[in-house]
LOVEX-660059 format. One record per residue (C-alpha): residue number from 1; residue in one letter; x, y, z. Coordinates in Angstrom, 1 decimal. Each point is the difference from the previous one (the first is absolute). Layout:
<nodes>
NUM,a,X,Y,Z
...
</nodes>
This chain:
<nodes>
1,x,0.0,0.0,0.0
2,x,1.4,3.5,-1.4
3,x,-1.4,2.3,3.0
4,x,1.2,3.1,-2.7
5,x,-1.7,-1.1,-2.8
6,x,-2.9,-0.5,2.5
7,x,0.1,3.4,0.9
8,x,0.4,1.4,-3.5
9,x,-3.3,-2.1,-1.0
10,x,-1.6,1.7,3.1
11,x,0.8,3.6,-0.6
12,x,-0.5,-0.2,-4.0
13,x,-3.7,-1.4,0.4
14,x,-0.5,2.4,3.5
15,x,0.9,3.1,-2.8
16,x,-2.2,-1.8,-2.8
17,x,-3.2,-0.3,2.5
18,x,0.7,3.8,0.3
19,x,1.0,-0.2,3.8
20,x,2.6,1.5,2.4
21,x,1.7,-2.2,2.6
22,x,-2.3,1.8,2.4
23,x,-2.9,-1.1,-1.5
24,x,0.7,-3.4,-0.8
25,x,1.3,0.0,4.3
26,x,-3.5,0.4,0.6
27,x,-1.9,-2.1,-2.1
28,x,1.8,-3.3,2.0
29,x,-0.3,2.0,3.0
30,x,4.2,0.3,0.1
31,x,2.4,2.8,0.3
32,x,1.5,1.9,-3.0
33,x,3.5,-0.7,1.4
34,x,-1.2,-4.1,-0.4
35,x,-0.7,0.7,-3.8
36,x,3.1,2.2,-0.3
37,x,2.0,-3.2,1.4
38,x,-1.6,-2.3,-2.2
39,x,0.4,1.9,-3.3
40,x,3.9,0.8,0.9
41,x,0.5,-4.3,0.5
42,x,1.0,0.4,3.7
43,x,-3.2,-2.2,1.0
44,x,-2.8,-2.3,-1.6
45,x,-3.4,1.1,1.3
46,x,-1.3,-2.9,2.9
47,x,-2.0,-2.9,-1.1
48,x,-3.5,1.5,1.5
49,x,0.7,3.2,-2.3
50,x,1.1,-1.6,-3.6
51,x,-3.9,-1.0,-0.4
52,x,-1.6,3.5,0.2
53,x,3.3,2.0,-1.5
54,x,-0.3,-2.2,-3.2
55,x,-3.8,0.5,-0.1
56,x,0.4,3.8,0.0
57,x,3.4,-0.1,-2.2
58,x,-2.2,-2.5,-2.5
59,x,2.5,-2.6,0.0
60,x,0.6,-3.4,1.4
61,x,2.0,-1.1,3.1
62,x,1.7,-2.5,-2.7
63,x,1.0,3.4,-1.8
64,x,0.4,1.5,2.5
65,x,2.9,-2.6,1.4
66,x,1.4,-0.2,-3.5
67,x,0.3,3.5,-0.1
68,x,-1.6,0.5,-3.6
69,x,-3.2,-0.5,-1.8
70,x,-0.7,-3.2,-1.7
71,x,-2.0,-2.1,-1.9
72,x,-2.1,-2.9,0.6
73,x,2.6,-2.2,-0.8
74,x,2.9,1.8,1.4
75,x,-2.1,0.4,3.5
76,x,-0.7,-3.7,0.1
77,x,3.8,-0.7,-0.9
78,x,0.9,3.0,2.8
79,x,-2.0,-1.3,2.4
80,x,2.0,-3.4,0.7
81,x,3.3,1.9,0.2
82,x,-1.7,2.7,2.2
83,x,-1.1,-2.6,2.7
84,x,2.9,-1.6,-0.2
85,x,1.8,3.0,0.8
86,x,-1.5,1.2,2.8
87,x,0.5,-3.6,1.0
88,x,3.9,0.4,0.1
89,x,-0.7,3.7,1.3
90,x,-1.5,-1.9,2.6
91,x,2.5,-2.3,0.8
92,x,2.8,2.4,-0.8
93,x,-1.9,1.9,3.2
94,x,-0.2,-3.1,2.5
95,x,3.3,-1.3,-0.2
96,x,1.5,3.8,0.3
97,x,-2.1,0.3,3.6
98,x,1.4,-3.5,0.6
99,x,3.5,1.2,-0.8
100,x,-0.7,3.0,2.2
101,x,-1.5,-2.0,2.9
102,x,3.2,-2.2,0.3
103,x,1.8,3.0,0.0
104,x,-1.7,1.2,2.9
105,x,0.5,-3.4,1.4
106,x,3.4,0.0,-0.5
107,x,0.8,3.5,2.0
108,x,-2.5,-0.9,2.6
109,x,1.6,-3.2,0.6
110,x,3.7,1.7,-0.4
111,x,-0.9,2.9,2.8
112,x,-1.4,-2.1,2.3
113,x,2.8,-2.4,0.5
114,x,2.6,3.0,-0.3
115,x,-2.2,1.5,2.9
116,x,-0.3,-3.1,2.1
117,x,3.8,-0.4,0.5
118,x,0.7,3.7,-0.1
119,x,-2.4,0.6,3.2
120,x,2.0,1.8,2.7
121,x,-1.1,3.1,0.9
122,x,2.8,1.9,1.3
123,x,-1.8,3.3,0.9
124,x,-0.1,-0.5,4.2
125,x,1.7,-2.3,2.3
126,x,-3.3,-1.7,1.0
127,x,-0.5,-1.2,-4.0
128,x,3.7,-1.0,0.2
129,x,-0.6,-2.2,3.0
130,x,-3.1,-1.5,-1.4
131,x,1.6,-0.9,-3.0
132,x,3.0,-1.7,2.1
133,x,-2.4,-2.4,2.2
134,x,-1.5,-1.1,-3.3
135,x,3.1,-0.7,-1.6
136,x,1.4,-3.4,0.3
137,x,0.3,-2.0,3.2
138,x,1.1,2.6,2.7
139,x,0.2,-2.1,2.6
140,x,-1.3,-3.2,1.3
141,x,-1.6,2.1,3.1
142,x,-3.7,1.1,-0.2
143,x,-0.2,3.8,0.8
144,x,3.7,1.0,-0.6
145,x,-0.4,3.4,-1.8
146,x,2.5,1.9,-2.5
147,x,0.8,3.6,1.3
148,x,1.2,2.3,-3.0
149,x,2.4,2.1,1.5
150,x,1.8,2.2,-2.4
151,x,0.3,0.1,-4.2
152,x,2.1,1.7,-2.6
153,x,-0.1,-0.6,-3.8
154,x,2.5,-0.6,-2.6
155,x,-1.4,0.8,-3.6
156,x,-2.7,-2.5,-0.3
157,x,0.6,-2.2,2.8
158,x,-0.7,0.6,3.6
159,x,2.0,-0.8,2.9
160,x,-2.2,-0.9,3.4
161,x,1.1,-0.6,3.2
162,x,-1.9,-1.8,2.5
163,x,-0.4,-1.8,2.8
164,x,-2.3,-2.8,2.1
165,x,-2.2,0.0,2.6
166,x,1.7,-3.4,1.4
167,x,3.2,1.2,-0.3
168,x,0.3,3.9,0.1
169,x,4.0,-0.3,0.5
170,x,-0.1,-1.4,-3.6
171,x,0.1,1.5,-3.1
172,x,-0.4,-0.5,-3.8
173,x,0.3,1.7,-2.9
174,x,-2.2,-0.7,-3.4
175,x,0.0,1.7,-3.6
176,x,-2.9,0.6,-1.8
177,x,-0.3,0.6,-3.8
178,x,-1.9,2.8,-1.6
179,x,-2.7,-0.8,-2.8
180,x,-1.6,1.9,-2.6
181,x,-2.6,0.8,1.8
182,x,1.5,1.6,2.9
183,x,-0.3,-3.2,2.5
184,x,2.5,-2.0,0.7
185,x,0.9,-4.0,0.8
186,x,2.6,-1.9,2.2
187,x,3.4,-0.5,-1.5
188,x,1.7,-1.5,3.0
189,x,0.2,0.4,3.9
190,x,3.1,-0.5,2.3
191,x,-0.2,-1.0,3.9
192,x,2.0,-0.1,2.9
193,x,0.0,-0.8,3.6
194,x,3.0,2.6,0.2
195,x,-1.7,3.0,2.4
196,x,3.3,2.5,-1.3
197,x,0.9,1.7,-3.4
198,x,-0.3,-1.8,-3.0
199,x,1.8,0.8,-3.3
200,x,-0.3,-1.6,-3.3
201,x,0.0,0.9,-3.8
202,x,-3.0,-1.1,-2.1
203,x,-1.0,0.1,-3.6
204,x,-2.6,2.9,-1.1
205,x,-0.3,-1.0,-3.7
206,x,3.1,0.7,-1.7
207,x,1.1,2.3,3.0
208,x,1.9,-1.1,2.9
209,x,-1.1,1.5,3.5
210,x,1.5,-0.3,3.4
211,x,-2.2,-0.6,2.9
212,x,0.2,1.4,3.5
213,x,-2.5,-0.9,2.7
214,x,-0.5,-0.7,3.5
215,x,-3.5,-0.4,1.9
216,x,0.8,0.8,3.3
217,x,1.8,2.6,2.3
218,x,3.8,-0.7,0.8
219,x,1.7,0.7,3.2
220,x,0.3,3.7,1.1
221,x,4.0,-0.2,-0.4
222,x,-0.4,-1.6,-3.4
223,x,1.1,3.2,-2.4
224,x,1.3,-1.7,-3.0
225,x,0.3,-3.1,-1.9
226,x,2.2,-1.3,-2.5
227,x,0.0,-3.1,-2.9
228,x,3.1,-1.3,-0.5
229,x,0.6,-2.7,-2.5
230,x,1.0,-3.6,0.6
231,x,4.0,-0.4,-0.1
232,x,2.8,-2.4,0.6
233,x,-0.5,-0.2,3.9
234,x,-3.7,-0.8,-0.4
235,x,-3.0,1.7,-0.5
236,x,-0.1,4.3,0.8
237,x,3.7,-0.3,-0.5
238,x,0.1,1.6,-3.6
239,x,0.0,3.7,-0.5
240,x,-2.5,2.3,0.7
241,x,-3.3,0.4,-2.4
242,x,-2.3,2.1,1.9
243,x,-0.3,2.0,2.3
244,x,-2.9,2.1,1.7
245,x,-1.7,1.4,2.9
246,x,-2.7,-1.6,1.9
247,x,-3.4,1.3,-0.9
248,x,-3.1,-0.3,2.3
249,x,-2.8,-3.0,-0.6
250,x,-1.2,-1.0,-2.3
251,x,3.1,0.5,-2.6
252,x,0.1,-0.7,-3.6
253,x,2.5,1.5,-2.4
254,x,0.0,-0.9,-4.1
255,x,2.2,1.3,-2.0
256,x,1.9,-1.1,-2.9
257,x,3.0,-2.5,0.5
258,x,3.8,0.8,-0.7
259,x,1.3,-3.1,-1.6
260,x,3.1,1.2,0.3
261,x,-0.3,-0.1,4.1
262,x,-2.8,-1.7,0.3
263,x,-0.6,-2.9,-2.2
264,x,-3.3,-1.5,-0.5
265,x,-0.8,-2.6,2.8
266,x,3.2,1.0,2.2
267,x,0.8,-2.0,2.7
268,x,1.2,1.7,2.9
269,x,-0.3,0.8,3.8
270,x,-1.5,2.9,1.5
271,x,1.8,2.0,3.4
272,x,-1.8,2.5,2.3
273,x,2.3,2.6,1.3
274,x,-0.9,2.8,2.8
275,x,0.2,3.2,0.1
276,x,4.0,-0.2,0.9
277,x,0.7,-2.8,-2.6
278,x,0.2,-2.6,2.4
279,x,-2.0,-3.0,-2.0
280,x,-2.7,-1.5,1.9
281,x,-0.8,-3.9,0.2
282,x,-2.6,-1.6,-2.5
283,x,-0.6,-2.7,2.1
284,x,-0.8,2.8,2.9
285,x,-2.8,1.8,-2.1
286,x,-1.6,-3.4,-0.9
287,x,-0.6,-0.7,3.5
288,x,-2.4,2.9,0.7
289,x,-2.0,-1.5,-2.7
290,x,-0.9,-3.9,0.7
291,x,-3.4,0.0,-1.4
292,x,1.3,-1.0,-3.9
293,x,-1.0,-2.5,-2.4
294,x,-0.6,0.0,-3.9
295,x,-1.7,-1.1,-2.6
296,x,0.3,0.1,-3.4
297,x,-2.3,-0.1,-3.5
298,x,1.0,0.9,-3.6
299,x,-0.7,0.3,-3.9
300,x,2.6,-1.3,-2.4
301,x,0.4,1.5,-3.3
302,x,-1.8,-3.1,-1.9
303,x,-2.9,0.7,2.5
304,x,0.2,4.0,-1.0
305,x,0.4,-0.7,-3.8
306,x,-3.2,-2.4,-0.1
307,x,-2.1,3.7,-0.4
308,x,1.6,0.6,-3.4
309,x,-0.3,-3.3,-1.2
310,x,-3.6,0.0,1.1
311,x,-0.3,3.3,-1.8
312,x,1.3,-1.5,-3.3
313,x,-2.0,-3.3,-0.3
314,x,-3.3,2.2,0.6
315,x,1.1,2.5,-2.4
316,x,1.3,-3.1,-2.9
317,x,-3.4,-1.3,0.7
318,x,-1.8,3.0,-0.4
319,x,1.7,1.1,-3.5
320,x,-0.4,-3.3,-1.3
321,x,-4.1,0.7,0.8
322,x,-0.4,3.0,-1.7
323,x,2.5,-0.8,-2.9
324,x,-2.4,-3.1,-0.6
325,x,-3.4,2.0,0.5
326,x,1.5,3.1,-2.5
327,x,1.2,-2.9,-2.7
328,x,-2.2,-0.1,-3.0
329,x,0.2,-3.7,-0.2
330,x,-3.2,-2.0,0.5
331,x,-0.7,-1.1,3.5
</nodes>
């Protein structure tokens, strides 16, 4: 079906009947704009309409499909191909909203499993800690209850430190990834029994960071601290890495990592000096804090690639669906 030479046919008997667009609008009870569509072949008048427009037009809806008058013998020769026409118009039509509908299907599909793992809400501490009691197997002790303590980011991941109810000398650190829609899911978590300052580098995408963090309060004469790295003589016999002051509770520090001083996943030993240098026993500060334990739960990288391979198969499947709906081969 040629909707422009449907239109000319239109407009050349419209002007032969000795009517405007107007007029002919209101005879079929339609809007001049309608008739102005149809005549310039950017529409086909509806089904309901084709009746009383060819009655007032003196035509037939087989001419006026075919776009031209015709004879008795052309119109019964037209009229085949015309029904068989609208017949592939028809189809044409299904299979697109099929093509369409998988589409949809496909994205639907796609955003809800991006948004089920990407679920955190990072905005407040108490959707942090609800996220952290539903993630993984905390603990084997009913009631025991994450408490977010501090956070700092590092491009699209964030750093949180926490603690637990069971055992508030403890603390842990987890990473969190950022997704496109501004939520984020867990990429790993760290935990110790160890009640003083932790230090440790960790992978932030392509960026190294160095982590500092401690969950509790040190000893009044604790001033300083210093890492030293693992030498000769043993471990914290090496030379010195790091060195900082003690900060109040809770304390987390990310920044980036100095390969060249601090390598990624250092080992070393951290020393707590006061405020006269003199360095003050590990084994000392641990004592004031004897309610420790730990626990520990994780994602491995298989476990946090599975999204993406997700994502593909839905989205293979759902090109293969509308490639086969949009195909002009016969079903």
């Amino acid at each position: 079906m040629d909707l422009k030479k449907t239109g000319e046919l239109i407009a050349n008997e419209r002007k032969a009947a000795g009517l405007t667009q107007a007029e002919l609008a209101e005879k079929i009870s339609v809007s001049s704009k309608a008739v102005s569509r149809w005549e310039t072949g950017r529409g086909l008048p509806e089904a309901s309409l084709m009746a009383p427009l060819c009655e007032v037009l003196g035509i037939s809806v087989n001419e006026l499909l075919a776009g031209e008058r015709l004879s008795a013998e052309e119109a019964v020769q037209r009229a085949d191909k015309n029904i068989l026409s609208i017949l592939q118009d028809s189809r044409r039509f299904r299979k697109r909203v099929c093509a369409l509908i998988a589409a949809v299907i496909c994205l639907a599909l796609m955003y809800f499993l991006y948004n089920r793992e990407f679920c955190v809400d990072a905005d407040s501490n108490q959707s942090l800690e609800a996220a952290f009691n539903s993630y993984g197997d905390v603990s084997n002790n009913a009631g025991e209850v994450i408490d977010v303590l501090d956070s700092a980011k590092a491009g699209k991941y964030l750093f949180v430190l926490y603690s637990s109810s069971k055992y508030p000398a403890s603390s842990g650190i987890a990473s969190l990834e950022k997704g496109l829609f501004g939520k984020y899911r867990f990429a790993g978590r760290s935990d110790s029994s160890w009640p003083l300052y932790h230090m440790e580098t960790a992978r932030a995408g392509k960026n190294d960071v160095l982590l500092i963090y401690c969950a509790n309060v040190l000893d009044e004469n604790v001033k300083t601290f210093r890492l030293y790295a693992d030498g000769e003589n043993g471990p914290g016999t090496g030379e010195l890495l790091y060195e900082g002051k003690v900060q109040d509770r809770p304390f987390l520090q990310v920044s980036s990592s100095d390969s060249g001083s601090i390598p990624l996943f250092a080992t070393g030993m951290l020393r707590y000096y006061d405020a006269d240098d003199n360095e003050v026993s590990s084994f000392e500060l641990v004592a004031q804090y004897p309610d420790t334990g730990s626990w520990s739960t994780s994602t491995g990288s298989m476990e946090q690639w599975l999204i993406y391979v997700q994502e593909f198969i839905v989205l293979a499947l759902g090109a293969v669906f509308v490639r086969y709906f949009l195909s002009e081969k016969k079903n």
